[in-house]
Structures are given as C-alpha cells and as structure tokens.
C-alpha angles and dihedrals in degrees: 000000000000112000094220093057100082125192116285100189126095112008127134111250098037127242117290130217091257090055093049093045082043090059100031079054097051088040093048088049084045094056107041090038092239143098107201117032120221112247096255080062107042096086085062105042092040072053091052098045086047091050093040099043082054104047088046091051084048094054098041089055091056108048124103131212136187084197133092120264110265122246104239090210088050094050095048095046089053078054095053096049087053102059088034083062099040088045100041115115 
C-alpha cells in the first residue's frame, strides 16, 4: 500500500471529505503511475478521484468496530516516534 494513504477507520473525530479526496487522490496516482495527469487525461482521472472519494465515504459509513474510537494526536505522535526512529543516525 502506498505509504502516503493512511487508515480512515476508527478515529475520533471521524474522517472528513478532505481526508477521503486526499486518499482517493494518492490511491488514483498509485494506480495510473503518475502524479499529475496530462490534460487529455484529466477528465478521467478527475472521473477516477470522484468514484473512488465516494466509495471510500460509503464504506466508512458502513463499517462497524467493538473498539474504541482512535485519538487522531495519539496516533500521529506514534508516527512520529516511529520515523524519528527509522530515520535516527
């Protein structure tokens, strides 16, 4: 998986529109090995971003979870700790 897409699921407070453009975004360069489409393609891949962000909201809406919501600030400075670690001389 593409580092960049991060989990959605399970965070307090829950995902917002930006988050879910952001990874349907990441997901939709992944897939067609580009960044930045050329303008004969943008239609589709504009297509793509819009399909994907939507299918993404619909399944996180309908997931289900036993476990306590996430803390977003929690989650990022484990992160953190981690690529300080990975990264540390």
């Amino acid at each position: 998986m593409c580092r960049n897409i991060r989990p959605l699921h399970n965070f307090a407070p829950p995902a917002t529109a930006d988050e879910v453009h952001a990874a349907a975004l990441q997901y939709v360069r992944k897939v067609a090995g580009s960044t930045k489409p050329s303008q004969r393609n943008q239609a589709a891949f504009d297509k793509a971003v819009a399909a994907v962000a939507a299918a993404t909201a619909e399944l996180l809406g309908e997931l289900v979870t036993a476990a306590p919501p996430r803390d977003r600030e929690v989650e990022a400075a484990k992160a953190r700790e981690r690529s300080r670690q990975r990264y540390a001389s």
